[in-house]
C-alpha positions as CSV (number, residue, x, y, z in Angstrom):
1,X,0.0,0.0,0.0
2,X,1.7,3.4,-1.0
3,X,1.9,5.9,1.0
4,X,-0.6,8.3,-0.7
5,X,-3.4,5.1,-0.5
6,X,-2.8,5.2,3.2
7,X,-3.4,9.1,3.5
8,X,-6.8,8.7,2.0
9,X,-8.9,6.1,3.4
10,X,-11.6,6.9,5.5
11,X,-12.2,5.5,8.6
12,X,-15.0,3.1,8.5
13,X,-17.5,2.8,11.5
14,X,-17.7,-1.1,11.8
15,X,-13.7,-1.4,11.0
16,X,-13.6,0.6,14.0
17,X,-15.8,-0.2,16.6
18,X,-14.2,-3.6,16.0
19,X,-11.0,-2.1,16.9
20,X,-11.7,-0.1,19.9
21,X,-13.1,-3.4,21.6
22,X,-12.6,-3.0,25.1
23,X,-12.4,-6.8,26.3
24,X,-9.7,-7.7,23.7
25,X,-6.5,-7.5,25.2
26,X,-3.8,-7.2,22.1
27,X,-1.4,-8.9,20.9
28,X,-3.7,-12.1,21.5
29,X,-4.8,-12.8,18.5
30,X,-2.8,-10.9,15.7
31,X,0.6,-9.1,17.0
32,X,1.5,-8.0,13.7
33,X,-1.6,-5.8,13.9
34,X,-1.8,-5.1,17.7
35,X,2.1,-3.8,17.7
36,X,0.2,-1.0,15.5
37,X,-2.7,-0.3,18.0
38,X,-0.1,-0.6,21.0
39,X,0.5,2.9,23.2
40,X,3.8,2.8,25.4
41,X,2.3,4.7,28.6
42,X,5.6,3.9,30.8
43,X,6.1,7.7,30.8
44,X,3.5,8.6,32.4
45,X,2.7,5.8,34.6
46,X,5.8,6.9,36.9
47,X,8.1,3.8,36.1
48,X,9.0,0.6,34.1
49,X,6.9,-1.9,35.1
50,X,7.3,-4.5,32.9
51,X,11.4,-3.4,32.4
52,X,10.9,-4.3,36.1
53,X,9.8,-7.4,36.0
54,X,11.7,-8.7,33.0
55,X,15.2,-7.8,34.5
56,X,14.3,-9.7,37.9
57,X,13.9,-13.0,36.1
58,X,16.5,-12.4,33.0
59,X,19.0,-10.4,35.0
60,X,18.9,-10.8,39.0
61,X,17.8,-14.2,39.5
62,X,21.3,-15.9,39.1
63,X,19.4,-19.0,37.6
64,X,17.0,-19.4,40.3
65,X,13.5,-19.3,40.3
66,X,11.6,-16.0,41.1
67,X,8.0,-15.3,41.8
68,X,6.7,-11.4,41.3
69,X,3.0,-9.9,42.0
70,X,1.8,-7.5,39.5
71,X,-1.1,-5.4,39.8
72,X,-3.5,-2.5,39.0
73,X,-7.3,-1.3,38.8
74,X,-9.0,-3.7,36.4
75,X,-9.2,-2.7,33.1
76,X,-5.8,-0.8,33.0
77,X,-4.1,-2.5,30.6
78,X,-1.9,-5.1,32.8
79,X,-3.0,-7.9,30.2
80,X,-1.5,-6.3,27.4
81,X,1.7,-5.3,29.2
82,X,1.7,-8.8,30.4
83,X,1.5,-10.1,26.9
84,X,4.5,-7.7,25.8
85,X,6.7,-9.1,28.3
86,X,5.8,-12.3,27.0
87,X,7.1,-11.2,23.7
88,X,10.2,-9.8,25.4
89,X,11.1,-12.9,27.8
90,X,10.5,-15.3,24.5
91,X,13.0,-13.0,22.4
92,X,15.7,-13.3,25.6
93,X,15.2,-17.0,25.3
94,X,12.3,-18.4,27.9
95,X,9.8,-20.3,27.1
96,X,6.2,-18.9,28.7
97,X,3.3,-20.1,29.4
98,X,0.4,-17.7,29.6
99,X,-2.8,-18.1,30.8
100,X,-6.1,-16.8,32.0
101,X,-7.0,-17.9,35.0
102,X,-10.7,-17.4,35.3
103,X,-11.4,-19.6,32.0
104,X,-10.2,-22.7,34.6
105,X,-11.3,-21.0,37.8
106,X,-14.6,-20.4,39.6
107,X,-13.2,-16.8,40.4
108,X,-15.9,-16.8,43.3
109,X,-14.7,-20.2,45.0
110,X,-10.8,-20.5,44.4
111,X,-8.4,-22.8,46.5
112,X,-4.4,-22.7,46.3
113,X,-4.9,-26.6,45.1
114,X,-6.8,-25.5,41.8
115,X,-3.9,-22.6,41.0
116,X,-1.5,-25.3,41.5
117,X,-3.1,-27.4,39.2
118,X,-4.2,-25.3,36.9
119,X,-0.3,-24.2,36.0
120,X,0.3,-28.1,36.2
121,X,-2.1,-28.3,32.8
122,X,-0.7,-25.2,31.2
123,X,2.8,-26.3,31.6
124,X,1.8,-29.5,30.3
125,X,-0.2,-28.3,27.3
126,X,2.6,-26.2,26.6
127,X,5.3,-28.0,26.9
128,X,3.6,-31.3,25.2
129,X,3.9,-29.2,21.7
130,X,7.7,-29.1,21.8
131,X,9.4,-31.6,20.3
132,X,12.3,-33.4,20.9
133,X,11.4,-32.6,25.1
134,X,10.8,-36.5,25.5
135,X,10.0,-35.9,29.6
136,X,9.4,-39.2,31.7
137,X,6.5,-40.5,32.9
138,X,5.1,-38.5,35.8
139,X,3.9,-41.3,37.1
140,X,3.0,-39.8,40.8
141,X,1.2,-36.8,39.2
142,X,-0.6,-39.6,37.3
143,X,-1.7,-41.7,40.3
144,X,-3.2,-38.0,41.6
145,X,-5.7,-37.6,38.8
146,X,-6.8,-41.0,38.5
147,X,-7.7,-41.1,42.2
148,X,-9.5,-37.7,41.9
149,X,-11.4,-39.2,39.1
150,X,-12.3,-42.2,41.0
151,X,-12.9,-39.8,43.7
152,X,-15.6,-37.6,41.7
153,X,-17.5,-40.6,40.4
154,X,-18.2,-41.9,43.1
155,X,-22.0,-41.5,44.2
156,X,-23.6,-37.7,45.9
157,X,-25.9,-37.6,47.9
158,X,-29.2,-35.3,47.4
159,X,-32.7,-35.5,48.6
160,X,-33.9,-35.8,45.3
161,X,-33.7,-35.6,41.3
162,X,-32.2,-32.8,39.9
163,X,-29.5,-30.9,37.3
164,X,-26.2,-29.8,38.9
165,X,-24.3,-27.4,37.1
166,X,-21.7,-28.3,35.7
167,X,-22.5,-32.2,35.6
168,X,-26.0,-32.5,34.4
169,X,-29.0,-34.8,35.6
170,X,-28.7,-37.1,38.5
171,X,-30.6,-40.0,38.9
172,X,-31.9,-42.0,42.3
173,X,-30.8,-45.0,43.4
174,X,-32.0,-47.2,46.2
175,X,-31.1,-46.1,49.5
176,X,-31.8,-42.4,48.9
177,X,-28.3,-41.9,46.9
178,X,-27.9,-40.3,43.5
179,X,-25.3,-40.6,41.3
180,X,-24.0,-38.5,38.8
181,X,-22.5,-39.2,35.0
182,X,-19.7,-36.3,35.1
183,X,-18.9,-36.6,32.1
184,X,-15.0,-37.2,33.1
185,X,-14.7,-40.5,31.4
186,X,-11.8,-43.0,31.2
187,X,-8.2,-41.5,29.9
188,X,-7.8,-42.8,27.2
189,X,-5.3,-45.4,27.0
190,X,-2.4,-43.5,24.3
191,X,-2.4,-40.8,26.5
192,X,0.7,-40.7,28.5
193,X,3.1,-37.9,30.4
194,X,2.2,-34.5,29.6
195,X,-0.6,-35.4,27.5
196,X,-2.5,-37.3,30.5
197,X,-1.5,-34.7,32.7
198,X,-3.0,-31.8,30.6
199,X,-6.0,-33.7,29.5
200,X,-6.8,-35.2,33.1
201,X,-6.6,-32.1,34.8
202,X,-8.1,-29.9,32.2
203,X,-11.5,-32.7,32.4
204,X,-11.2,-32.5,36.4
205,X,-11.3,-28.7,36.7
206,X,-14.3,-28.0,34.0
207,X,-16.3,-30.0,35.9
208,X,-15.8,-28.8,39.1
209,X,-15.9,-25.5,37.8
210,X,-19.4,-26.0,37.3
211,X,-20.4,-27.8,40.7
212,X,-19.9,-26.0,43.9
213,X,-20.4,-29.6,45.2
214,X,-17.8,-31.3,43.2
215,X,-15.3,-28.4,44.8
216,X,-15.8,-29.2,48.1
217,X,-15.3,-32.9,47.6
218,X,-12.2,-32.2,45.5
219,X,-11.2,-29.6,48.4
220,X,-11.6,-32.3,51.1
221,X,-9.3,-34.6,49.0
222,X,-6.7,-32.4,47.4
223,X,-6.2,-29.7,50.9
224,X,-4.4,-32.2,53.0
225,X,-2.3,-33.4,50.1
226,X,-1.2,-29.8,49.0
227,X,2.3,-29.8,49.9
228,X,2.4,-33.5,48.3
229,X,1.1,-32.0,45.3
230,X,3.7,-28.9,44.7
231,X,6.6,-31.6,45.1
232,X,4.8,-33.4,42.4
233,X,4.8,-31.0,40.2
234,X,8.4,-29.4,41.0
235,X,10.0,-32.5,40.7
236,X,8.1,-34.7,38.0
237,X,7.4,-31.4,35.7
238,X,8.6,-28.1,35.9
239,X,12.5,-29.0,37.2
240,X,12.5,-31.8,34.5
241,X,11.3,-29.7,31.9
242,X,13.4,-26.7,33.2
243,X,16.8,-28.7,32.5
244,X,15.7,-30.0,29.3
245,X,14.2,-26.6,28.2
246,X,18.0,-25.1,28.8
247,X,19.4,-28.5,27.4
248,X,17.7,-27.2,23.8
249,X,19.1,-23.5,23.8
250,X,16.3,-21.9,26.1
251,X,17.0,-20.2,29.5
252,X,14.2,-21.0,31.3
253,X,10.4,-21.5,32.0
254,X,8.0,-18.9,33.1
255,X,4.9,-19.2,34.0
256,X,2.5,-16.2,33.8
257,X,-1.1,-16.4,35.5
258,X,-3.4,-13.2,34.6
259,X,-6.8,-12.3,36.0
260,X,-6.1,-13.7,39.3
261,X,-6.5,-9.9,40.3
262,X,-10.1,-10.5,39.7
263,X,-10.6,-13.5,42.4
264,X,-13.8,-12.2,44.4
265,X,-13.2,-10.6,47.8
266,X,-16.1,-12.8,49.5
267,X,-15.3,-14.9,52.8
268,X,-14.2,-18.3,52.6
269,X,-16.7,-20.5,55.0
270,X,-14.9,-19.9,58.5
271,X,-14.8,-16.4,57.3
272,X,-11.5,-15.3,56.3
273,X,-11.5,-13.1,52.8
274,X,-10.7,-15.1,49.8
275,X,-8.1,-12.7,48.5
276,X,-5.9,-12.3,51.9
277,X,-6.6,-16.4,52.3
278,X,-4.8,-17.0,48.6
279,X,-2.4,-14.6,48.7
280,X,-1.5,-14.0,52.8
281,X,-2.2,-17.6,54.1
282,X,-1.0,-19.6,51.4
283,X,1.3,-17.2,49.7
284,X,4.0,-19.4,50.7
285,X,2.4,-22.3,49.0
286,X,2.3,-20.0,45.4
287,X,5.7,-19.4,45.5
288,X,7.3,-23.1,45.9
289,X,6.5,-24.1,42.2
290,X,10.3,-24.6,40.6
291,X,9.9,-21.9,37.7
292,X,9.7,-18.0,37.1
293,X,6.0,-17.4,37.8
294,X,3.8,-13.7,38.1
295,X,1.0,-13.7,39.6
296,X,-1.6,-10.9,39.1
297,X,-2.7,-9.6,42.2
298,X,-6.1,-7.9,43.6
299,X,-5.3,-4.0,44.0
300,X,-7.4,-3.9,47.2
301,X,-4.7,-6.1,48.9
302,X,-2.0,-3.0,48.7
303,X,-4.7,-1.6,51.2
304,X,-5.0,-4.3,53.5
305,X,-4.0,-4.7,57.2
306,X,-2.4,-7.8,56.3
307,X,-0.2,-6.6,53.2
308,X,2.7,-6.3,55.4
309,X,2.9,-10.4,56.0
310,X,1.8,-10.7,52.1
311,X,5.7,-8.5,51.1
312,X,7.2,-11.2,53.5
313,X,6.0,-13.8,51.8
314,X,6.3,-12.3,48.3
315,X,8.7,-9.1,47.2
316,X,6.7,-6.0,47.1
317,X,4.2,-5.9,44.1
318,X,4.6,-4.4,40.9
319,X,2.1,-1.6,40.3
320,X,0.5,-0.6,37.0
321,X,-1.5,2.6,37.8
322,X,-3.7,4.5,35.7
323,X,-2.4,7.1,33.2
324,X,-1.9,10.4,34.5
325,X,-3.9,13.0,32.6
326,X,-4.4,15.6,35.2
327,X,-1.5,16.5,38.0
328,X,-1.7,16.4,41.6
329,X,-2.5,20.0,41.6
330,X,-5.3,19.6,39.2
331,X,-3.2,21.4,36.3
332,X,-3.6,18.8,33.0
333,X,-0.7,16.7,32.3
334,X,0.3,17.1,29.3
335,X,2.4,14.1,28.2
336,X,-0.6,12.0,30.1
337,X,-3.3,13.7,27.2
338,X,-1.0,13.0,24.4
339,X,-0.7,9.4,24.6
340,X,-4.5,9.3,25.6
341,X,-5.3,10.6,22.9
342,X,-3.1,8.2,20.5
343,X,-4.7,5.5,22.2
344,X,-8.1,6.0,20.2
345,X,-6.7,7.7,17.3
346,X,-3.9,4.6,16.4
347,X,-7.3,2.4,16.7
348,X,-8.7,4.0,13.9
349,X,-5.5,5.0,11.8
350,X,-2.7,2.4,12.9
351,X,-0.5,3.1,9.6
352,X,-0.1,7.1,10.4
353,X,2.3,8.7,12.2
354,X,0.7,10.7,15.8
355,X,1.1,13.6,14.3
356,X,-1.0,12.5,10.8
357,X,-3.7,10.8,13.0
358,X,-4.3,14.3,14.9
359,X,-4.6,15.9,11.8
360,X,-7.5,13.8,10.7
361,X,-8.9,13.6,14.5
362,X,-12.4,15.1,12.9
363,X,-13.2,11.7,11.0
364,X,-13.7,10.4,14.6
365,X,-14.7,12.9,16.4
366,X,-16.6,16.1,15.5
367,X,-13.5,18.1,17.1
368,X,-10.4,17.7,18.9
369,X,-12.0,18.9,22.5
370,X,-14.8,16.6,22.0
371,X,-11.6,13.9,22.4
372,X,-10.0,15.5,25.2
373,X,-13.3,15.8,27.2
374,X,-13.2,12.0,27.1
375,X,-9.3,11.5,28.0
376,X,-10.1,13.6,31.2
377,X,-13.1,12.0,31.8
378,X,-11.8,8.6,31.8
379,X,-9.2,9.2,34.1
380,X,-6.4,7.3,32.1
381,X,-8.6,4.0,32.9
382,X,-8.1,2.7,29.6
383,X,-10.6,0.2,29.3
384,X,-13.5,2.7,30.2
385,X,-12.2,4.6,27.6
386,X,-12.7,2.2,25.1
387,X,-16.0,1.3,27.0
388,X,-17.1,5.3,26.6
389,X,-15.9,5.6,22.9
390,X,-17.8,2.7,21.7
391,X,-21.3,3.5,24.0
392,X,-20.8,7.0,22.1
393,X,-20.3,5.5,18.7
394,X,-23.3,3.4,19.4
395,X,-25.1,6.7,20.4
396,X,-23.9,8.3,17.4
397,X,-24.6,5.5,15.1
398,X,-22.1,6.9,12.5
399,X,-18.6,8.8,12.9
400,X,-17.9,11.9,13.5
401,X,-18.8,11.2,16.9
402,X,-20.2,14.1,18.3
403,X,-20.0,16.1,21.8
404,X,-23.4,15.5,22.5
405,X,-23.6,11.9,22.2
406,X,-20.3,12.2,24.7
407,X,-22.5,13.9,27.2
408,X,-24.8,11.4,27.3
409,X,-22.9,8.5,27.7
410,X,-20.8,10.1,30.4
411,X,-24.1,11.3,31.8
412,X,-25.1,7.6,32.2
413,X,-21.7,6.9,33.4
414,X,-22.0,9.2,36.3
415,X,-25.4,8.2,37.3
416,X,-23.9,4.6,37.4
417,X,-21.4,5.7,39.8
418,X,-23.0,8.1,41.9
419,X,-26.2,5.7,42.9
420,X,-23.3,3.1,44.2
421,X,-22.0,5.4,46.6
422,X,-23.4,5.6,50.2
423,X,-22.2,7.9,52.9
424,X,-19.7,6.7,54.5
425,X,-17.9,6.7,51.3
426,X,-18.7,9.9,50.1
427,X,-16.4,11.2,53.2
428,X,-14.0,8.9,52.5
429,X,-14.1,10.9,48.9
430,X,-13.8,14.0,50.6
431,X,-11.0,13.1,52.3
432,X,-9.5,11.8,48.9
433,X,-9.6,15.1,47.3
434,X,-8.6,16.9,50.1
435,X,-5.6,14.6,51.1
436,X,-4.8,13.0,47.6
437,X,-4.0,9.6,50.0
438,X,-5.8,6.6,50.9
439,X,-4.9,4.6,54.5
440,X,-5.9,0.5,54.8
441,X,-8.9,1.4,56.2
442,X,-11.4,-1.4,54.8
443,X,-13.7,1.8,53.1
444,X,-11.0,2.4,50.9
445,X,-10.5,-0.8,50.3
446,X,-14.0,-0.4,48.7
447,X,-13.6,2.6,47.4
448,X,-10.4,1.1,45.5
449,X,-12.3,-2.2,44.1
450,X,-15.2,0.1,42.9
451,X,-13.2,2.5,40.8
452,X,-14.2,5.2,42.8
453,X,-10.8,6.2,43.4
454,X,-7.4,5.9,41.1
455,X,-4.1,5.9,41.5
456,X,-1.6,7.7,39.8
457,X,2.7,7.8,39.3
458,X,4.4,10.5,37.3
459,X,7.7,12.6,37.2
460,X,8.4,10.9,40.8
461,X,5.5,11.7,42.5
462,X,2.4,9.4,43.0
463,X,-0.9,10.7,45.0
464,X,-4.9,9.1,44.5
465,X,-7.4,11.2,43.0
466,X,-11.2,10.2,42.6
467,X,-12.4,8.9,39.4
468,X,-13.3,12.2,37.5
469,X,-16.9,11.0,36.5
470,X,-17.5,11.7,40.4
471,X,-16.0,15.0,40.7
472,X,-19.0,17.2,39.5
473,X,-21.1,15.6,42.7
474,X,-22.4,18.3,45.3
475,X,-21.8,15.4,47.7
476,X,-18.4,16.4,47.2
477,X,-18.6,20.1,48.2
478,X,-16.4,20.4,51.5
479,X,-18.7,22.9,54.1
C-alpha cells in the first residue's frame, strides 16, 4: 500500500468499533496488527513496570527461580503489558506459558490446590507441543488424577432428582443416593506424560468449575495433600522440563497467571476473605513451584492490614497505575493527554504517524475537545475509555462522533457511579480530594475495588485522586 493510499482512506464505522473493543486485550490474537494499535504509557505511569519485572527474572535471578506480583485497577491495561513481556522474555530466550485464570477458575470459590493445578495443565499443554522434550512418565502426578477421578464418580448424595451445574442430571438410586454421570470418562489409554496430565486435569477442573459440590469434595481430597502436590509438580514437571528446556538452547520456564486480580473478595466459610486467604495464608504455598511465575494480584490487597505479611511472603508488588492525565495540583498533564489521545486515534488510523492521526482527528470525532473531554473523563482508565468511545459510537450510530452523544454516555456513566456510593464513602471521597492519599482502612478498600478512586505515578510523585466521573457531585462540596 503506497503511501498516498494510506493518507486517503476513510475511517470506516464497523472497521472501528471492531478495533476499539474494550475486552480484547492485544497482541492475542494478531501481533502484527496489535504492535500498531499498541500505546507505550511507561512515561506517564511513573516507572517501568514491565522493564521491572523482566530484569528480575532475565538479569537478578542468578538462575534461580523468582516469583513477582503485579497489579492495577482492572481494566488498565496489565493484560497487554503482560502479553509484551511475553514477547520480550520469549525474544531473551524463555519459554512462557500464559494463561487466564478465570477460563479454569470459579473466580468466586478459588483454593491454592486449583492454582497449583491449573499451571500443572498449562505447563503440560505447553510443553507437550515441543518436540524433541521427550520428559518421563510423571507417574506420581498420574496416580493423583486418576484417584481424583475415581474420587468424583463416586455417588452424591441429594434429597432428590435434579440438574447440577456443571455435571448435568442425576438420577436415584435405592437407598436415597444419587449418582452422577460427570462426564470425566476414562483417559484414554495412548495418553501418556504430559498429554495425560493436561487432558486429566483440564476434564477435572471443567467439571468442578461448574459444581460447587464437586469443589468441596475435591477440596476435602486435594487440601491435606497440597504440599504432596507442589513436590509433584516441581519434581516430576517443571524442574525436568526446566533442565531439558535449557538442554535445547532456552534459559528457562515462566509461567505467567493473569486475571487472578479478579478473584472475588467474599469470605471463605470460616470467614476469612478469599483474597488475603490465597495470597496471605497460602502465599507461601504459590511461591514453591520450581519456575519464574507472576501472579496478578487484587489491588485492594495493597490496602490491607495484612499486606505487610503478604511482602514477606512475596517481594513488594509491581504496580501498573492509571495514566496520568491531570496532575496532583489539578493542572492537566500534558504528556498524560497526548498518549490518551493516540490510544483512540492509532485504533482507527494504525498506519499514520501521531502527528498525521491528529490531523485527521475530525473523521472520529466532530473536534479535537470533544476527544480531550473524554481523555479527562476517563481518568487514564483505559478500558473505560474504550468502554465510553464505543457507547458513544453506538449513540452516534455513525462517525464523527459528536460532543453530544459524549455527554450522554458520560451522563449515564456518572449516574452509574453516583447511585453506588453511600455515605460513608462519600467522606471517604472527601478526604480523597482533600488529602490526595488513601490509609488501609477497609472503606478504601472499597472505594479502591469500585473505581471510585485511582491511582496515579508520574515525574516521581504518585498521589490518589477520585475517578473524575464523580468529581462534578455536590456530595463532594467540602462545608
Amino acid at each position: 500500500m503506497t503511501e498516498n493510499m494510506i493518507n486517503i482512506m476513510t475511517v470506516d464505522a464497523d472497521t472501528f468499533f471492531q478495533a476499539i473493543d474494550p475486552r480484547a486485550p492485544l497482541f492475542i490474537d494478531n501481533e502484527e496488527i496489535d504492535e500498531k494499535y499498541y500505546i507505550d504509557f511507561s512515561p506517564v505511569r511513573g516507572q517501568q513496570v514491565i522493564k521491572d519485572l523482566k530484569s528480575t527474572i532475565t538479569r537478578w535471578s542468578k538462575g534461580k527461580p523468582t516469583c513477582q506480583l503485579f497489579t492495577g485497577h482492572i481494566g488498565c491495561g496489565k493484560s497487554t503489558e503482560l502479553w509484551r513481556l511475553k514477547q520480550q522474555l520469549e525474544t531473551a530466550g524463555y519459554h512462557v506459558v500464559y494463561f487466564e485464570s478465570e477460563k479454569n477458575l470459579e473466580m468466586v470459590d478459588v483454593d491454592v490446590s486449583d492454582i497449583l493445578l491449573t499451571i500443572a495443565q498449562k505447563v503440560s499443554e505447553s510443553l507437550e507441543k515441543l518436540e524433541r522434550l521427550n520428559l518421563e512418565e510423571p507417574k506420581r502426578l498420574k496416580g493423583l488424577l486418576q484417584n481424583v477421578v475415581k474420587l468424583l464418580q463416586t455417588e452424591i448424595e441429594f434429597s432428590a432428582e435434579a440438574n447440577v451445574p456443571g455435571v448435568g442430571k442425576v438420577s436415584a438410586s435405592s437407598g436415597g443416593s444419587f449418582s452422577a454421570d460427570l462426564g470425566i470418562g476414562q483417559f484414554k489409554a495412548d495418553e501418556e506424560g504430559l498429554e495425560f496430565v493436561a487432558s486429566g486435569i483440564g476434564k477435572i477442573s471443567a467439571q468442578a468449575k461448574g459444581s460447587p459440590e464437586l469443589r468441596t469434595k475435591l477440596r476435602e481430597y486435594l487440601g491435606p495433600r497440597t504440599p504432596g502436590i507442589i513436590e509433584m509438580i516441581n519434581k516430576e514437571l517443571l524442574e525436568p522440563a526446566d533442565q531439558k528446556l535449557k538442554e535445547y538452547g532456552k534459559k528457562g520456564l515462566v509461567v505467567i497467571a493473569d486475571n487472578l486480580d479478579k478473584v472475588d473478595s467474599s469470605p471463605k466459610s470460616w470467614g476469612r476473605n478469599q483474597q488475603e486467604y490465597l495470597f496471605v495464608d497460602r502465599g507461601e504455598q504459590l511461591t514453591s513451584l520450581q519456575c519464574h511465575l507472576i501472579y496478578t494480584l487484587p489491588i485492594a490487597l495493597r490496602f490491607s492490614n495484612d499486606y505487610g505479611t503478604l511482602t514477606q511472603r512475596f517481594d513488594t508488588p509491581k504496580i501498573l497505575p492509571m495514566v496520568a492525565t491531570q496532575l496532583r495540583d489539578g493542572s492537566e498533564c500534558i504528556a498524560g493527554m497526548e498518549l490518551m489521545r493516540q490510544l483512540v486515534l492509532a485504533r482507527a488510523f494504525p498506519e499514520l504517524t501521531p502527528q498525521e492521526r491528529l490531523a485527521r482527528v475530525t473523521e472520529v470525532f466532530d473536534s479535537q475537545e470533544t476527544l480531550d473531554y473524554l481523555c479527562r473523563v476517563s481518568g487514564g482508565h483505559v478500558r473505560n475509555m474504550f468502554r465510553m468511545v464505543l457507547d458513544a459510537l453506538k449513540e452516534e450510530d455513525d462517525l464523527p462522533i459528536s460532543r453530544g452523544s459524549v455527554d450522554n454516555v458520560v451522563r449515564n456513566y456518572r449516574k452509574e457511579q453516583l447511585l453506588a456510593i453511600d455515605d460513608h464513602e462519600w467522606e471517604l471521597l472527601r478526604r480523597v480530594v482533600q488529602t490526595k492519599k488513601v490509609t488501609g482502612d477497609d472503606g478504601y478498600q472499597i472505594l479502591i475495588r469500585s473505581m471510585f478512586v485511582y491511582e496515579y505515578q508520574y515525574d516521581q510523585s504518585s498521589w490518589f485522586d477520585i475517578n473524575p466521573l464523580l468529581k462534578d457531585a455536590p456530595e463532594l462540596k467540602i462545608s
